[in-house]
LODRENMAR-898130 format. One record per residue (C-alpha): x, y, z. Coordinates in steps of 0.05 Angstrom, whole numbers, padded with zeros to 5 digits, always signed. Example, Ala and Ser with C-alpha at 12.3 -4.5 7.8 and 13.67 -1.06 7.14 Angstrom:
2
+00246-00090+00156 +00273-00021+00143 
END
This chain:
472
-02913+00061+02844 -02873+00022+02793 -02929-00034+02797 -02984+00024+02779 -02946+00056+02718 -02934-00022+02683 -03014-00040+02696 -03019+00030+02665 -02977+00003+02607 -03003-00069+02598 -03080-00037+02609 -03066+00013+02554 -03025-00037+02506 -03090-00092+02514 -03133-00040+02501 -03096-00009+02440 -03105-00092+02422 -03170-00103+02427 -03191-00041+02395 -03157-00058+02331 -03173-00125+02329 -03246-00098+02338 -03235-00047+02279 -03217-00111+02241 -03268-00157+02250 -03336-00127+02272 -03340-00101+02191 -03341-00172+02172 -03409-00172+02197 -03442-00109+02174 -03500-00119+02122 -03456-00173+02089 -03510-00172+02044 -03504-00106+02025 -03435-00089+02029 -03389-00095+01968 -03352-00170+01971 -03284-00177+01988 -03238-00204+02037 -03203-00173+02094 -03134-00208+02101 -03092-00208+02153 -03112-00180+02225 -03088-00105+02238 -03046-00107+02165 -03105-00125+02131 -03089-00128+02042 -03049-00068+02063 -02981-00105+02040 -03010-00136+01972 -03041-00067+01957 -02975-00023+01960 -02935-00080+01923 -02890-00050+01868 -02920-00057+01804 -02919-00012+01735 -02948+00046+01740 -02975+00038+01671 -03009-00030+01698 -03055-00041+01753 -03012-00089+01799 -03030-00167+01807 -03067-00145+01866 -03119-00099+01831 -03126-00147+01780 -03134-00212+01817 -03184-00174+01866 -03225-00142+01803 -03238-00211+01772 -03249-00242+01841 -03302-00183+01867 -03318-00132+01809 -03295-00063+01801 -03323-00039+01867 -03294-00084+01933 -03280-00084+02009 -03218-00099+02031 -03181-00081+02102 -03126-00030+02079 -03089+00028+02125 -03116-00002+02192 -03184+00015+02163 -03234-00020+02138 -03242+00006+02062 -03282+00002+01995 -03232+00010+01939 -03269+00032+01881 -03245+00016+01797 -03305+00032+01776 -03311+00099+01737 -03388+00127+01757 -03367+00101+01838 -03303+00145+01839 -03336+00209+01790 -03394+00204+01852 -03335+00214+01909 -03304+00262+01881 -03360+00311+01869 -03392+00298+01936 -03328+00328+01972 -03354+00346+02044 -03426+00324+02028 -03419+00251+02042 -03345+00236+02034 -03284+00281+02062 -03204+00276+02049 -03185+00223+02096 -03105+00209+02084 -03070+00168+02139 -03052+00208+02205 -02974+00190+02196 -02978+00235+02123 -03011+00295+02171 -02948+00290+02220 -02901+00307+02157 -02953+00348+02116 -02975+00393+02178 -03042+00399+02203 -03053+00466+02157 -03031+00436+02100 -03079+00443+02036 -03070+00375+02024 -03097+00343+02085 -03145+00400+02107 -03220+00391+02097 -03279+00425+02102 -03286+00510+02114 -03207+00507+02118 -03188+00475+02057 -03246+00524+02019 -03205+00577+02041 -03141+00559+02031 -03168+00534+01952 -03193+00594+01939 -03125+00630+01958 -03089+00584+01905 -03137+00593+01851 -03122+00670+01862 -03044+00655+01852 -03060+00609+01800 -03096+00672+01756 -03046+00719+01780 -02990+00678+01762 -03022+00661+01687 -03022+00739+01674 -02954+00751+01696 -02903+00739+01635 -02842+00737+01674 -02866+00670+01703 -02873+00643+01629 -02799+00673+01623 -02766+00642+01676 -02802+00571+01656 -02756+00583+01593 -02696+00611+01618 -02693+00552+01677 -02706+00495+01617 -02650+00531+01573 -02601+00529+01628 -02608+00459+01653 -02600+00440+01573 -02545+00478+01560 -02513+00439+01612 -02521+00380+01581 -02485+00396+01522 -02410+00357+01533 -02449+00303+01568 -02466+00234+01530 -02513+00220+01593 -02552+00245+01644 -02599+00223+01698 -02662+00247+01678 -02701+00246+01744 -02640+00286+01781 -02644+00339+01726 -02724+00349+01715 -02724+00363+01800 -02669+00410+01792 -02713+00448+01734 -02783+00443+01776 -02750+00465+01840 -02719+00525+01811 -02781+00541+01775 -02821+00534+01843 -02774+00566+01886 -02767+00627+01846 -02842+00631+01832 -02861+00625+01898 -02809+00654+01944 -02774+00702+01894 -02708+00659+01900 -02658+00643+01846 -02609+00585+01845 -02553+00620+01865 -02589+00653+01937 -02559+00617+02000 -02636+00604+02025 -02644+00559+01958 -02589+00499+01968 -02612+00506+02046 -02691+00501+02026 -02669+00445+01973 -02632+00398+02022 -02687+00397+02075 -02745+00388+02024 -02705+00320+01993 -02697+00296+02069 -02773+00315+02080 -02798+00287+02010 -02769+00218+02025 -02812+00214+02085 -02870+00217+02042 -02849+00143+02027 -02824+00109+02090 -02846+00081+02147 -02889+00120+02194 -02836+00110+02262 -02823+00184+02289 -02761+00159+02320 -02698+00193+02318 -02655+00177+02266 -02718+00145+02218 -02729+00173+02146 -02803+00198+02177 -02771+00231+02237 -02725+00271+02200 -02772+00290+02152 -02822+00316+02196 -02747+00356+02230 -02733+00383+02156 -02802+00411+02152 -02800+00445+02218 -02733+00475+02191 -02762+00497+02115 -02817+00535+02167 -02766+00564+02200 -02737+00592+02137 -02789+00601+02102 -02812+00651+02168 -02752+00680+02170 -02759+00704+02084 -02826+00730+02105 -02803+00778+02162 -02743+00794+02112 -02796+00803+02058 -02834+00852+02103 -02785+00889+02138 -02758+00907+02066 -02827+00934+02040 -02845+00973+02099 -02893+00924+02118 -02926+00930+02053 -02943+00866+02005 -02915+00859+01934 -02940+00815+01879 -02888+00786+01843 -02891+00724+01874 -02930+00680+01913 -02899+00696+01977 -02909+00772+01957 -02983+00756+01950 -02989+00716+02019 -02970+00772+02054 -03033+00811+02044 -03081+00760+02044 -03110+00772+02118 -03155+00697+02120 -03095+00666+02127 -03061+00654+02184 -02984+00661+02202 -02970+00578+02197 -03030+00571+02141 -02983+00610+02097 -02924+00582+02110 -02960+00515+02115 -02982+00538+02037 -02914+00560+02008 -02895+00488+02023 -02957+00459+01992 -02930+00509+01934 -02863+00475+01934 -02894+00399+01938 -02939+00405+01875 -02893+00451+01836 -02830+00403+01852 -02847+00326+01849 -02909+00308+01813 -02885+00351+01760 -02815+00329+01751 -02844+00258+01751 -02891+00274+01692 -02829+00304+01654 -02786+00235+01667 -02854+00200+01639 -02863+00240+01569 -02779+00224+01562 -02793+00150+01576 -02851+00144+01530 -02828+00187+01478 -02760+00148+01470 -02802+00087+01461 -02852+00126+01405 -02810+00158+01345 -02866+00175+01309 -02903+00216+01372 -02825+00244+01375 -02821+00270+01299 -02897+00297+01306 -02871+00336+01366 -02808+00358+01335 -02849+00387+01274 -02896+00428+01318 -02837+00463+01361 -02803+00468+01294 -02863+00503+01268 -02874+00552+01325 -02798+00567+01330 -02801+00591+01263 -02863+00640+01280 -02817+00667+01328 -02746+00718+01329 -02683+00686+01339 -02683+00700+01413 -02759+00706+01434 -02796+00682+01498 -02848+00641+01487 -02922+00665+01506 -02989+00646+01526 -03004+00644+01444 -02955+00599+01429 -02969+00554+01490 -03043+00546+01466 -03018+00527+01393 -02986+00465+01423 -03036+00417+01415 -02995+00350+01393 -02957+00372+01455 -03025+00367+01503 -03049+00298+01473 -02970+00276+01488 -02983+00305+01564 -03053+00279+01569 -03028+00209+01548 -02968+00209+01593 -03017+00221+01657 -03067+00174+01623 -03012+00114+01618 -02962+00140+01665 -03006+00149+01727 -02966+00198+01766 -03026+00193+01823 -03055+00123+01820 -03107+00135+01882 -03142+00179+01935 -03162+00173+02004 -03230+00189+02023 -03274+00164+02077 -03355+00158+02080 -03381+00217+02129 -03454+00172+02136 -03479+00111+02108 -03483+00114+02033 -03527+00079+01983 -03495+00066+01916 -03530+00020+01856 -03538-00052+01889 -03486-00039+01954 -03480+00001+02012 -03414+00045+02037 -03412+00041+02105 -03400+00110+02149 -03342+00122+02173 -03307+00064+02127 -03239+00093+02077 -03263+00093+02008 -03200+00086+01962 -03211+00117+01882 -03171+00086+01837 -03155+00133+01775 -03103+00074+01748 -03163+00031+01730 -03201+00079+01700 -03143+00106+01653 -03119+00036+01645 -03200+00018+01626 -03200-00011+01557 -03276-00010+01555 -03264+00071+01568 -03199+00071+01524 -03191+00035+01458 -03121+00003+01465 -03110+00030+01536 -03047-00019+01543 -03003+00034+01490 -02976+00101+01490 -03017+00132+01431 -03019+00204+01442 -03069+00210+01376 -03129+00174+01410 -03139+00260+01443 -03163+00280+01379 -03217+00258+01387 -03231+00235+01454 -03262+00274+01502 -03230+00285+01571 -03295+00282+01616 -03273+00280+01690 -03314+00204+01689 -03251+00174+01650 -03199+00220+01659 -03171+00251+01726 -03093+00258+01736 -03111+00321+01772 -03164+00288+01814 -03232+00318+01816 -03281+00356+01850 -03265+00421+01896 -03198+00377+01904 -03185+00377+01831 -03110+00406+01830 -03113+00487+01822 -03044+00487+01795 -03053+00430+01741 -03043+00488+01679 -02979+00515+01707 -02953+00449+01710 -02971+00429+01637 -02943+00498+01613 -02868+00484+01651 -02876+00419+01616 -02896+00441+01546 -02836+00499+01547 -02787+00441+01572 -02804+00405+01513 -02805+00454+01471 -02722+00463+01479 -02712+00388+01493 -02743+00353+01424 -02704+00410+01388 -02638+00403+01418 -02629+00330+01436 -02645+00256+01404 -02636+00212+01475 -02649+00130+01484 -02666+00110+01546 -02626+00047+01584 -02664-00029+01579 -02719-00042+01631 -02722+00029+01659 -02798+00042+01662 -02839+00085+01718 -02859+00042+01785 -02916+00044+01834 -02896+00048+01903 -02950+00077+01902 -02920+00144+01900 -02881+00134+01826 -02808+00131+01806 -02758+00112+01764 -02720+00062+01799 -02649+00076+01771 -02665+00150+01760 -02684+00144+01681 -02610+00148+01653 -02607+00185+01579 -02560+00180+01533 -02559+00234+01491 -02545+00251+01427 -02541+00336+01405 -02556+00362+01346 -02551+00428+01314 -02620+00478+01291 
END
C-alpha cells in the first residue's frame, strides 16, 4: 500500500517535471522565424527573476532596457512559467487592449486568483466580467451625482490635515491609505472611522494586500496564506453588513452607497457582490493612495509646478464662502491640477504592466503571437517613450497643454472594456486632497526617497515629510 501511494507520488512529481520542462522548451521551436526574438532563460524560472527586479518606477529597469536594444520593442521571453511576448511597443499593446475577448483575454497568474477570488472583477473574463463592468459603471454615475460623496472626499482630507498640524513630520504613504480607506469604506459600505466593522475591515485588508506581493506558498503561517485567510474573514464581514443592511430596511435596497446599491441588483450573485465590494475597496484604497505619495514626491522636487498649483486652489478658494464644499464646478476648473495628475501617472507608473494571453494564433506586422502564449503590455515604455514624449525623462506637468492623451500613448487606467471604471473618482479624491494640502503645508521630502517597481510600486521608507504650516 505504502509502495503504491510513493509511485503515486514520484509518477505525479516526474510528470509535473516533464510537463514544465516541456512548457519551456518546445516554444523554442515554434516558427522561430516568425516569432518575435528573444531568449528564454533559465528552465521553469525563465527571465522571470530579471523581469521583477526592483527598479524606478519612473525608469524602465536594466532588464527592459538591455532586452529592447537586444530584440526591439516587441520580444519573447519565458516569464510566469509561461512562455510570453512582452510588448513596448505602443500600436502592439493599443491592439491588445481593444481586442479584449476577441483574440486576447485577462490572463493574471493563478496564485493572484487564490487571493483575488474567482469572482473577482479583476481576474474574471468574458460574459462575467461584462456584467460585473457594467454594474460598476452604474455606481460610478450614481456616485458622480451624489454630492455627499464629493463632501466626505473633503471632510476625510481636512481631517487627516488637521492632524498634522503639531507634527514637523509625517509618513506620507501611512497617511494617504488612511485618507483612501476612509473614503472607500464609507463610500462603499456606509462606514465611518469610528464604526467597530472599520479597524476590523482595515486590519485584514493590510494582511490581505501584502499578499498581493509575496510568494505564492499557501502554507500556514506565509504572507499568501494569510492573505487569502484575511479575505475569507473581510467576506465574512462584509456578509454579515449585508444581512444587517437588509434586515434594517425590511429587505428593501437603499442607495446611498455602493453596498445599498448591490443589494438590488439581481445579476449578481451573493459572493459576486461581496467578491465586488472588495474589488471596491482594492481600487479605491491602494492604487490611489500610491498616486497621492507620487504627486507629493514630484511636486517637492518641482517648485514651480507647486506655486502654479498653489495659485489655482488660491483662485478657486476665493470663488468660494469661508466654509464651502467643493463641487463638480470647481473640480472641472482644476486644470493645472489634471496635467499635475496626468504627469504623475505618466512618470510615476503606478501600473507598469498587464497580463493577457493570445486566445488563437495572431498575426501582427512582420511576427506571429502564438495561441495560448502570455502577452505582457508594458505601459512604462510607452509613458517613458521619448519618441511619444518630448523630454519623457522629467516631471513637466505643462507638456498636457497641449498634448493629447490618446489611449496609443497614454494608459494609467489601462484600456479597452478593462479600462478602469473608477479612474474619475480617483482623480477627484486626489484633486480635493490637494486642494487643502498645497494651501496648508510647504513639505521637503527626505534624500533618495523616490517610488520603486516591485512591480507593484512603493515608497520604500514610506515617503517621510517634513512639514512646514503656514497660515491662509
Amino acid at each position: 500500500m505504502v509502495l503504491c501511494v510513493w509511485l503515486i507520488l514520484v509518477s505525479g512529481l516526474v510528470g509535473f517535471v516533464v510537463v514544465v520542462i516541456l512548457n519551456h522548451f518546445l516554444p523554442l521551436f515554434w516558427k522561430p522565424v516568425l516569432a518575435p526574438k528573444g531568449t528564454f532563460g533559465w528552465p521553469i524560472l525563465g527571465e522571470t527573476l530579471g523581469f521583477l527586479t526592483p527598479h524606478p518606477s519612473n525608469s524602465l529597469g536594466s532588464f527592459l532596457q538591455d532586452h529592447c536594444s537586444r530584440y526591439g520593442k516587441v520580444f519573447k521571453s519565458h516569464l510566469f512559467f509561461s512562455p510570453t511576448v512582452v510588448s513596448c511597443d505602443p500600436e502592439l499593446n493599443y491592439f491588445i487592449l481593444q481586442n479584449e475577448g476577441k483574440l486576447f483575454q485577462c490572463s493574471y497568474p493563478k496564485p493572484i486568483h487564490g487571493i483575488l477570488g474567482k469572482v473577482s472583477m479583476l481576474v474574471a473574463v468574458g460574459e462575467t466580467h461584462k456584467r460585473l463592468r457594467n454594474v460598476a459603471l452604474s455606481l460610478v454615475t450614481i456616485t458622480k451625482s451624489n454630492p455627499d460623496f464629493l463632501h466626505d472626499i473633503e471632510r476625510f482630507a481636512i481631517q487627516i490635515l488637521h492632524s498634522w498640524k503639531d507634527k514637523p513630520q509625517v509618513i506620507f504613504c501611512e497617511e494617504a491609505r488612511k485618507f483612501t480607506f476612509n473614503v472607500i469604506v464609507k463610500q462603499v459600505l456606509g462606514l465611518t472611522p469610528d464604526d467597530p466593522e472599520t479597524s476590523k475591515i482595515l486590519e485584514d485588508f493590510l494582511t490581505f494586500m501584502r499578499g498581493l506581493i509575496s510568494l505564492p506558498l499557501y502554507i500556514p503561517g506565509t504572507p499568501y496564506a494569510r492573505a487569502v485567510q484575511a479575505r475569507s474573514r473581510i467576506s465574512s464581514t462584509v456578509k454579515a453588513i449585508i444581512e444587517e443592511r437588509r434586515k434594517s430596511n425590511g429587505g428593501k435596497s437603499s442607495s446611498s452607497d455602493f453596498l445599498g446599491i448591490l443589494l438590488g441588483v439581481d445579476t449578481l450573485s451573493e459572493d459576486e457582490k461581496v467578491s465586488f465590494v472588495l474589488d471596491s475597496l482594492l481600487g479605491g484604497y491602494e492604487t490611489t493612495s500610491l498616486l497621492m505619495a507620487m504627486l507629493v514626491h514630484f511636486l517637492a522636487h518641482s517648485p514651480n509646478a507647486l506655486r502654479q498649483l498653489k495659485v489655482e486652489h488660491e483662485t478657486i478658494r476665493n470663488m468660494k464662502q469661508k466654509d464651502e464644499f467643493l463641487n463638480w464646478e470647481d473640480y472641472r476648473r482644476m486644470d493645472f491640477t489634471q496635467h499635475v495628475i496626468n504627469e504623475a501617472l505618466r512618470y510615476g507608473n503606478v501600473v507598469k504592466f498587464v497580463h493577457r494571453k493570445a486566445l488563437k494564433e495572431v498575426k501582427f506586422r512582420d511576427y506571429v503571437i502564438p495561441c495560448g502564449w502570455k502577452v505582457l503590455p508594458v505601459f512604462t515604455a510607452v509613458h517613458l517613450d521619448p519618441s511619444l514624449h518630448a523630454s519623457a525623462p522629467q516631471f513637466y506637468p505643462w507638456r498636457w497643454e497641449s498634448q493629447d492623451q490618446t489611449c496609443k500613448k497614454f494608459t494609467p487606467f489601462g484600456g479597452g472594456s478593462r479600462c478602469c471604471p473608477g479612474s474619475e473618482l480617483a482623480k477627484v479624491e486626489v484633486a480635493f486632497f490637494l486642494h487643502h494640502l498645497v494651501r496648508n503645508f510647504r513639505w521637503r521630502t527626505e534624500e533618495n526617497e523616490q517610488p520603486i517597481a516591485y512591480p507593484y510600486v512603493e515608497f520604500q521608507r514610506g515617503l517621510m515629510l517634513n512639514l512646514e504650516k503656514f497660515s491662509i
